[in-house]
N, C-alpha and C positions, 0 to 999 in steps of 0.2 A: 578462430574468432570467437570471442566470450560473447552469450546469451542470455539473455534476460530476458523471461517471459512470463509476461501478466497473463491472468484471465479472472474471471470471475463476475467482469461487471454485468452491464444487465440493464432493464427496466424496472424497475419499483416502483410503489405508493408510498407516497409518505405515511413514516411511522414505518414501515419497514426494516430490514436489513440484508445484508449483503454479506459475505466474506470472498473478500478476494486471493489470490495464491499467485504466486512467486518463485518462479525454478531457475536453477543456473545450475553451472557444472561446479561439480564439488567441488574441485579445489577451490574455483570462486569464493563460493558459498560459506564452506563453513571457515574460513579464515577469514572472513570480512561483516563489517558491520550492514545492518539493512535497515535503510529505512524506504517509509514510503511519502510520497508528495503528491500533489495535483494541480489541475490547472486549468482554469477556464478560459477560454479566448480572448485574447485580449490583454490578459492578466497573467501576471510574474505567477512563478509555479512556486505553489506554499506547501509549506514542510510540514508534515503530520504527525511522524513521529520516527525513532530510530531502538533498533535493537543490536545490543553485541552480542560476541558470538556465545557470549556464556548467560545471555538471557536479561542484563538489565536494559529498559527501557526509559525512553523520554520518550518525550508527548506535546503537541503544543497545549499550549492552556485551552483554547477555545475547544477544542476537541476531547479532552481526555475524557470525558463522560461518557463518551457514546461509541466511540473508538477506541480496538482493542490490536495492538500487534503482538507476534507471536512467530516461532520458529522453530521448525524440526529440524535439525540438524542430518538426520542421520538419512533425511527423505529431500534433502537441499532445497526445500521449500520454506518458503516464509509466508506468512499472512495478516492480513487486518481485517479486522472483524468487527462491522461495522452497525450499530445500531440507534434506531430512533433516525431514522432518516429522515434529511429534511429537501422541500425542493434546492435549496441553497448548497445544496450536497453537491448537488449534480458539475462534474466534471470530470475531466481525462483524469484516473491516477497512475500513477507510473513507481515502480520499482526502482531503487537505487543500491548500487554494491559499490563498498570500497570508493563510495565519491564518484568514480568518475564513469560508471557502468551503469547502462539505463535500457532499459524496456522497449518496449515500443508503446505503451500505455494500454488499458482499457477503461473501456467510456461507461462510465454510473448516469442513469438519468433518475431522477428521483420526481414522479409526477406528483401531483398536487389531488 
């Protein structure tokens, strides 16, 4: 069974930062796109941004300033690295491979 697992989040202040990380098993990993998404209760899980495996990146619009992804290939980890935190930050984000492989999330709180 393929794995995906987050870590990184945490508790912050706002104005803060984070970077989160990303492992899966190789073959996963370095043959597949990665992005990352989140999601607050209640509410549809939103897309943040996506990396191939040869490094180009998209981004949602609202995001791209303060959030940064990123991927070591050879370490089959990926990350988002994440700054200027705001309490609006705050939710589950979760890891994505190849579309249909997910994480089990970890939880960012961003305090005020």
């Amino acid at each position: 069974q393929v794995q995906v697992v987050e870590s990184g989040g945490g508790l912050v202040q706002a104005g803060g930062s984070l970077r989160l990380s990303c492992v899966a098993s190789r073959t996963i990993f370095r043959r597949n796109i990665m992005a990352w998404y989140r999601q607050v209760p209640g509410h549809q899980r939103e897309w943040i941004a996506s990396i191939t495996t040869g490094g180009m990146t998209r981004y949602s619009d609202s995001l791209k300033d303060r959030f940064t992804i990123s991927r070591d290939n050879s370490a089959n980890t990926g990350y988002l690295e994440m700054n200027s935190l705001k309490p609006e930050d705050t939710a589950v984000y979760y890891c994505n491979l190849r579309g249909d492989l997910w994480g089990q999330g970890t939880q960012v709180t961003v305090s005020t």
